[in-house]
C-alpha positions as CSV (number, residue, x, y, z in Angstrom):
1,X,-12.8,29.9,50.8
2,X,-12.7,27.9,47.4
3,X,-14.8,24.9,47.0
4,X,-12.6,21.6,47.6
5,X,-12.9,20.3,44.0
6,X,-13.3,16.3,42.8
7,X,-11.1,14.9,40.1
8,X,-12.1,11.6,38.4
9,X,-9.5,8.8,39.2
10,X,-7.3,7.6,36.1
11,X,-7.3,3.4,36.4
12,X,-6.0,1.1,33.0
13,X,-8.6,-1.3,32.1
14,X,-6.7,-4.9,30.9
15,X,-8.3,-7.4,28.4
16,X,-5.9,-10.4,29.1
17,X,-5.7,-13.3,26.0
18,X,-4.3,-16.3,26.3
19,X,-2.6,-18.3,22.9
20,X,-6.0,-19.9,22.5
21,X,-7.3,-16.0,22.0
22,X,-10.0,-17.1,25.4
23,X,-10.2,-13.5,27.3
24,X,-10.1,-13.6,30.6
25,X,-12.6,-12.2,32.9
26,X,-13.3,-12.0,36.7
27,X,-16.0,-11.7,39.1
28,X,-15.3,-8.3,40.7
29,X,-16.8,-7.2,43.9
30,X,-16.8,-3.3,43.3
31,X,-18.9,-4.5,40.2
32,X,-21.9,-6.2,42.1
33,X,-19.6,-9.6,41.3
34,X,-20.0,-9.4,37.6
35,X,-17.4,-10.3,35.4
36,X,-15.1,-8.0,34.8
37,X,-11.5,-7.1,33.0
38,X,-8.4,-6.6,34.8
39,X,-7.6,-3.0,36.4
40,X,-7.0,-0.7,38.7
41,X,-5.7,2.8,39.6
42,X,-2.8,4.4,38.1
43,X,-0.3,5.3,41.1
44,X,1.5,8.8,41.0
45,X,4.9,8.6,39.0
46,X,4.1,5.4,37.4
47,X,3.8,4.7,33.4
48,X,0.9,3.3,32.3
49,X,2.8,-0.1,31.0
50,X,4.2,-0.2,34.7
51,X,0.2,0.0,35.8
52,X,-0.6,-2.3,33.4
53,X,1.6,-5.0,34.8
54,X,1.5,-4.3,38.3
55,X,-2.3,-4.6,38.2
56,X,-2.2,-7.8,36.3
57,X,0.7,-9.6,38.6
58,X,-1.8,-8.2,41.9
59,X,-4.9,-9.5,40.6
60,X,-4.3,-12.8,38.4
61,X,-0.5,-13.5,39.2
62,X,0.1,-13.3,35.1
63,X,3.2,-12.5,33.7
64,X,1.8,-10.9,30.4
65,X,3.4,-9.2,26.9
66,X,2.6,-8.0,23.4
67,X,1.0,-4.6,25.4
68,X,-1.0,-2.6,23.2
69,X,-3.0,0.4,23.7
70,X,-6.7,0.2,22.5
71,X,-8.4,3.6,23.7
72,X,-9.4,5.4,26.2
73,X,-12.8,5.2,28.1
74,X,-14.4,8.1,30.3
75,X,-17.0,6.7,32.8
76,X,-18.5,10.0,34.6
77,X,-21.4,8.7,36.2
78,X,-21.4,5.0,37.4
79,X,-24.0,5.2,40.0
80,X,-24.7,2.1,41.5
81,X,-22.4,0.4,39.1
82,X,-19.5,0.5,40.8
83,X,-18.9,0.2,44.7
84,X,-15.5,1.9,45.0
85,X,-14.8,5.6,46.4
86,X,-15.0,7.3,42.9
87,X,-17.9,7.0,41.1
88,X,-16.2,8.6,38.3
89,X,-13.0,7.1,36.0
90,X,-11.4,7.6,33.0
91,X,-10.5,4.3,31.9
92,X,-6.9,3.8,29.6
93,X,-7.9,0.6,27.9
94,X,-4.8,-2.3,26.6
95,X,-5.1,-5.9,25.5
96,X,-2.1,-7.9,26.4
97,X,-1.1,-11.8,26.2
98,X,-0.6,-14.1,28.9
99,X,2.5,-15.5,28.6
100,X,2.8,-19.6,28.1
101,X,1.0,-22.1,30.5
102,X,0.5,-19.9,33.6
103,X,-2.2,-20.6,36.5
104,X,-4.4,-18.0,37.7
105,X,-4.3,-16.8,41.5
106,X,-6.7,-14.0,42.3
107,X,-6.4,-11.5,45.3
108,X,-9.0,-11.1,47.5
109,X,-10.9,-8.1,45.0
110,X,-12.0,-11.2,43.1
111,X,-14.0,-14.5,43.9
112,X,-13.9,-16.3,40.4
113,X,-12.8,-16.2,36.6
114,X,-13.1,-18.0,33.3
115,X,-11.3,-18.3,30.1
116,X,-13.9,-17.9,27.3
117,X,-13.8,-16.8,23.8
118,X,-15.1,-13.6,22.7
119,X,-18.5,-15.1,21.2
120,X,-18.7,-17.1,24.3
121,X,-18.5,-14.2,26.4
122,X,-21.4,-12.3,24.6
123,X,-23.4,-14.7,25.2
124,X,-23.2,-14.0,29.3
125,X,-24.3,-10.8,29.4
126,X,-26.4,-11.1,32.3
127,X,-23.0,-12.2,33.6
128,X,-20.9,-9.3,32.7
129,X,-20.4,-5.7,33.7
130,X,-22.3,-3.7,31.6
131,X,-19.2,-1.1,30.9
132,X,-17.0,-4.5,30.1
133,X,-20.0,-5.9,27.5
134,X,-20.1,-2.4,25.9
135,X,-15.9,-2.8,25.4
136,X,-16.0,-5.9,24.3
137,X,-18.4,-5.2,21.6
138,X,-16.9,-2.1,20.8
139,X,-12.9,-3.6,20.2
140,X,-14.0,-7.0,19.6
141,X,-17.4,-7.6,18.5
142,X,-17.6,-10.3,15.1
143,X,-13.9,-11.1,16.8
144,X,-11.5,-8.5,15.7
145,X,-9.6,-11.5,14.1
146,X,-12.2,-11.4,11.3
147,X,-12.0,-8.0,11.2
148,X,-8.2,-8.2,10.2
149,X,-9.1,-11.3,8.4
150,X,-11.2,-9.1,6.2
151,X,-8.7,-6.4,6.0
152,X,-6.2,-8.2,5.0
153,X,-7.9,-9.9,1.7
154,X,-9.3,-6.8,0.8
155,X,-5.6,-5.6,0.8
156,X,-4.6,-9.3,-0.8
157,X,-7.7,-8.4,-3.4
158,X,-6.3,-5.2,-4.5
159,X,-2.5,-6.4,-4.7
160,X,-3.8,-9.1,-7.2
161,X,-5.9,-7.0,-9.3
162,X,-3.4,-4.2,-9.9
163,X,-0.9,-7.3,-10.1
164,X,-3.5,-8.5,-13.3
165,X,-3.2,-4.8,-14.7
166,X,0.3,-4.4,-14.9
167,X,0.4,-8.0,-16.3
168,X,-2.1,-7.2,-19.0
169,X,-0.3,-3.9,-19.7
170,X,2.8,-5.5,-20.0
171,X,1.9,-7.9,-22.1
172,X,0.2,-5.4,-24.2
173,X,3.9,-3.5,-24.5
174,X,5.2,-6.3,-24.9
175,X,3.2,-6.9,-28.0
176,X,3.7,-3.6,-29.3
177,X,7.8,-3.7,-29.7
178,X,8.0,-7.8,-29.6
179,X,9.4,-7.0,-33.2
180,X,12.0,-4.0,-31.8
181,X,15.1,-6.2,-32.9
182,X,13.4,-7.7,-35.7
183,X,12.7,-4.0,-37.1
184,X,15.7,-2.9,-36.3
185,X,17.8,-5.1,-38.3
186,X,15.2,-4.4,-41.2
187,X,15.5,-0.9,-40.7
188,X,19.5,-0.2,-42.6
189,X,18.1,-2.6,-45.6
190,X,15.5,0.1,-45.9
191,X,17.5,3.0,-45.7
192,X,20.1,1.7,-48.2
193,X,17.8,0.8,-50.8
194,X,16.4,4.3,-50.2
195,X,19.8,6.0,-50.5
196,X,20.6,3.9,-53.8
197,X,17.8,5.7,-55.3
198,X,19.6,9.3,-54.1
199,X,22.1,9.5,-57.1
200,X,19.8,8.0,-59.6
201,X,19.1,10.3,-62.7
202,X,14.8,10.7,-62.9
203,X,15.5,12.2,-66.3
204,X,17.2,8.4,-68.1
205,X,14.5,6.6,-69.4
206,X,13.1,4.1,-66.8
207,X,13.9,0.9,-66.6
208,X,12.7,-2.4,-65.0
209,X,15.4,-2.5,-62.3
210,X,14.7,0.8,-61.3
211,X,11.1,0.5,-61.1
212,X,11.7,-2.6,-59.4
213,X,13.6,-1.5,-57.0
214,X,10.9,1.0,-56.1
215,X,8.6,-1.2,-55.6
216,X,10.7,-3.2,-52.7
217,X,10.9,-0.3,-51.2
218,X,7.1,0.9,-50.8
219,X,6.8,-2.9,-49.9
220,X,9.5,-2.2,-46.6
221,X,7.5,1.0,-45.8
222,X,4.0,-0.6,-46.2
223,X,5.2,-3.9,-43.9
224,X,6.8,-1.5,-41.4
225,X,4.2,1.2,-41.2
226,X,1.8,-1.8,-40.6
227,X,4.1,-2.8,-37.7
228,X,3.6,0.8,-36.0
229,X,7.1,1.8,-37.6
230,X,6.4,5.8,-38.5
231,X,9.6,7.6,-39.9
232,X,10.4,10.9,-37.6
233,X,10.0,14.5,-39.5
234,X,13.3,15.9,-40.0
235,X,13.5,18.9,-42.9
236,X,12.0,22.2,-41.9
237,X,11.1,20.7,-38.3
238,X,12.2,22.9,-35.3
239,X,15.1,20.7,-33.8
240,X,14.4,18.4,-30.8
241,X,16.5,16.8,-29.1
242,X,14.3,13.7,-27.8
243,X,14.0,12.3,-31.6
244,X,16.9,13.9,-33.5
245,X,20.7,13.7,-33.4
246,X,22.6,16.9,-34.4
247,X,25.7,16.1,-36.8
248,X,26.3,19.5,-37.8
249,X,25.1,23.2,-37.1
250,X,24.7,25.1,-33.9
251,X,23.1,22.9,-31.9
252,X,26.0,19.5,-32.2
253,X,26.7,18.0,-28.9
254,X,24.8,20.7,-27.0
255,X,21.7,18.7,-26.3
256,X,19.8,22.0,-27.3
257,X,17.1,22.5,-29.4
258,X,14.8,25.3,-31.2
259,X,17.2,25.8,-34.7
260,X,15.5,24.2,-37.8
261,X,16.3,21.2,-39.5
262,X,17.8,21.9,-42.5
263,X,19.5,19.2,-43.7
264,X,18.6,14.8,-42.9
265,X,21.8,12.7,-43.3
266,X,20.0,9.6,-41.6
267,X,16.4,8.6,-41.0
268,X,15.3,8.6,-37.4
269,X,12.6,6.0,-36.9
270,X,9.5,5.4,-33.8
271,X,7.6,2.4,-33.0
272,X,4.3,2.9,-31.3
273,X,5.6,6.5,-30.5
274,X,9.0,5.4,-28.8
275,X,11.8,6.3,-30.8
276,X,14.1,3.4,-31.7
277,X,16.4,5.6,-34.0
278,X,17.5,9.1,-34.0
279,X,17.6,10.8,-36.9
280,X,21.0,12.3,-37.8
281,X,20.5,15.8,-38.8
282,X,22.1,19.4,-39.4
283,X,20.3,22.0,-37.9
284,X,21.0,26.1,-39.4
């Protein structure tokens, strides 16, 4: 014949808040009359948010919501701390809210209670069941509230500082192509001065104009190099699609690269390495 085995018994333990966040505890006589939370044994078939309810309505007469699980809580060996049957429970732990003004009618398991705030509580705990002190401190110890408080301005913290970042990097790009349109409209000035210099004849004796002209235009590349403008190389580069336009040559309205450059009909230009004109090109 087999050994009759024991199984611990599976109870929900209940801390009960009201709007004032006070927890409620009561004297309990299967725990020497200390003050304890809300609870009792899970019944076969039931859910635990059906236990949960049930044990609260038996015990307190509370209509409570906002269920939320905290943990779970095995108790193998209660000894003398508990006077029920079982001296063994695994303990499924919820807080819950009392709902509105509601009075408190206990059944005959327990012969007082008290509304008291979680500091208050440690404070009693002479007055408390030992598993219930050890709970409370270990979900609500400093009062979780200042636990969330915390968590939630370190998470504050952080969204302002990488709010401050991405301000002072966009104010940095924002520096860097202020000028964009500025540049632009500059930009066909300089290339036709540069392209009235193309048909010019070197070997005709200079002249002031000439020279003149010249020097406007190393003046437009000295103000614009200055402003982060760099002209894009074009002649004898391999083709690339990301800074050059193909007019002509294998490579025209493909969006492909890798010919060579063989031939620049139109300057392409960058600012601060982002490119604000294509150059116009014919690859071979």
């Amino acid at each position: 014949m087999s050994e009759d085995k024991k199984y611990p018994r599976v109870v929900v333990g209940v801390f009960i808040f009201n709007d004032k966040s006070e927890l409620l505890l009561a004297s309990h006589r299967y725990w020497q009359n200390k003050f304890n939370i809300t609870g009792g044994h899970v019944e076969i078939g039931e859910k635990f948010e059906e236990t949960v309810k049930r044990e609260v309505k038996e015990e307190t007469n509370l209509d409570i919501r906002d269920i939320e699980f905290l943990g779970f809580n095995n108790m193998p060996d209660l000894g003398g701390k508990f006077t029920g049957e079982v001296n063994h429970l695994v303990s499924f732990l919820y807080k819950v809210k009392a709902s509105g003004e509601q009075k408190v009618i206990l059944n005959e398991e327990n012969s007082g209670y008290k509304w008291l705030t979680i500091k208050e509580w440690l404070k009693k705990k002479d007055e408390i069941a030992e598993t219930t002190y050890q709970l409370i401190l270990k979900y609500f110890s400093g009062d979780k509230s200042d636990e969330d408080f915390k968590h939630k301005y370190l998470l504050a913290l952080a969204d302002y500082q990488n709010l401050l970042k991405r301000t002072a990097q966009e104010k940095v790009e924002f520096v860097k192509y202020a000028n964009e349109d500025l540049i632009l409209s500059i930009i066909p000035v300089y290339d036709n001065l540069k392209m009235s210099l193309a048909h010019v004849d070197e070997t005709v004796e200079k002249n002031g104009w000439l020279e003149g002209i010249k020097h406007v235009i190393r003046q437009f590349k000295d103000i614009l190099e200055s402003a982060g403008v760099e002209e894009i190389k074009t002649v004898g580069e391999k083709f690339d699609h990301n800074t050059m336009e193909a007019i002509e040559g294998p490579s025209a309205g493909s969006g492909q690269g890798g010919e060579k450059v063989v031939k620049e009909l139109r300057p392409g230009y960058k600012l601060n390495g982002k490119v604000i004109v294509a150059a116009k090109v014919v690859v071979g």
